[in-house]
N, C-alpha and C positions, 0 to 999 in steps of 0.2 A: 728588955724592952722598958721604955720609960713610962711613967706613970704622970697622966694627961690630968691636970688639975684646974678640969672644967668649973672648979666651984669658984675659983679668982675670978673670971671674965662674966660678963653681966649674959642675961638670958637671950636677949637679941646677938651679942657675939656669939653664943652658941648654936643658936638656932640657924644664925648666916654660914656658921663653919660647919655644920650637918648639911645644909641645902648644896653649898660649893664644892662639897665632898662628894656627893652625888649626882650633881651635875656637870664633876669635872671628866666625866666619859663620851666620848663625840656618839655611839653607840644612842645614851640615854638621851642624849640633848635630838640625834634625830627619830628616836622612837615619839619621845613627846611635840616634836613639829607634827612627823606625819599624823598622830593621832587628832593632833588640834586643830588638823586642816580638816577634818571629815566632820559631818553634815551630822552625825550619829556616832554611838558608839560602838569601838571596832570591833569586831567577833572573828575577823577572818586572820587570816595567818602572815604575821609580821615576817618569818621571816623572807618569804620574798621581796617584800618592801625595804626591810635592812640591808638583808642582805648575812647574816649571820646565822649560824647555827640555834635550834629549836630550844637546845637546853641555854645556852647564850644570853636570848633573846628573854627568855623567862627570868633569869637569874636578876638581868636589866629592870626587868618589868618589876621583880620585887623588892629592889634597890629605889624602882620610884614610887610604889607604892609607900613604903616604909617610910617616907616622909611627907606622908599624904597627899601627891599631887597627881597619882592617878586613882581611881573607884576600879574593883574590877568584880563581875557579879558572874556566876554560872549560870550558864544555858546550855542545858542540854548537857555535852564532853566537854564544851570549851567554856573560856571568861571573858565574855565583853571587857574590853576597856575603854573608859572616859577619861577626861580630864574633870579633878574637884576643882569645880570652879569657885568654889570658897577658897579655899587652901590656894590657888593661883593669884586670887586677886589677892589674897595673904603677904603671899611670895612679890608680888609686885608691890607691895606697897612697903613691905620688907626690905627688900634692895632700893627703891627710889631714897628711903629714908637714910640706907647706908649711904647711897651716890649724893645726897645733898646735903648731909651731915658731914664728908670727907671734903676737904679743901686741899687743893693741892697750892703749895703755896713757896713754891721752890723754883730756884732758877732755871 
């Protein structure tokens, strides 16, 4: 296995290739829709909204926490989850800067 030498590329390249790493699963991209649509944060059980398996659906869950864009807190047996809405407008202002800083500039 090769050895990744994240210390060449600047902090903002890093930072974009952890978030695309984890958002490169259609799984995670609609756990974080369905949760962003809801009024409140979620407590009830994903997976019939995914559509996947319980152990799955967790494993997703902490692939998206891990890069902070969801909160999840205990109540009760279970973990509410949010969206950090810090860490989101982060993430969007993250990518806007990647999309307007890249030029495409080819035939």
């Amino acid at each position: 296995m090769g050895v990744t030498k994240n210390q060449i590329f600047t902090q903002e390249q890093n930072e974009l290739s952890k978030v695309f790493k984890v958002l490169g699963h259609p799984a995670r991209v609609a756990i974080l829709q369905y949760i962003s649509k809801q009024n409140a944060c979620i407590c009830n059980d994903l997976v019939n909204e995914i559509g996947l398996a319980q152990a799955t659906i967790s494993q997703h869950l902490k692939e998206l926490k891990s890069i902070g864009l969801l909160d999840g807190e205990v109540e009760g047996k279970s973990i509410c989850y949010c969206i950090n809405v810090k860490k989101w407008e982060q993430l969007q202002q993250l990518l806007n800067s990647f999309f307007n800083q890249t030029r495409i500039n080819c035939c």
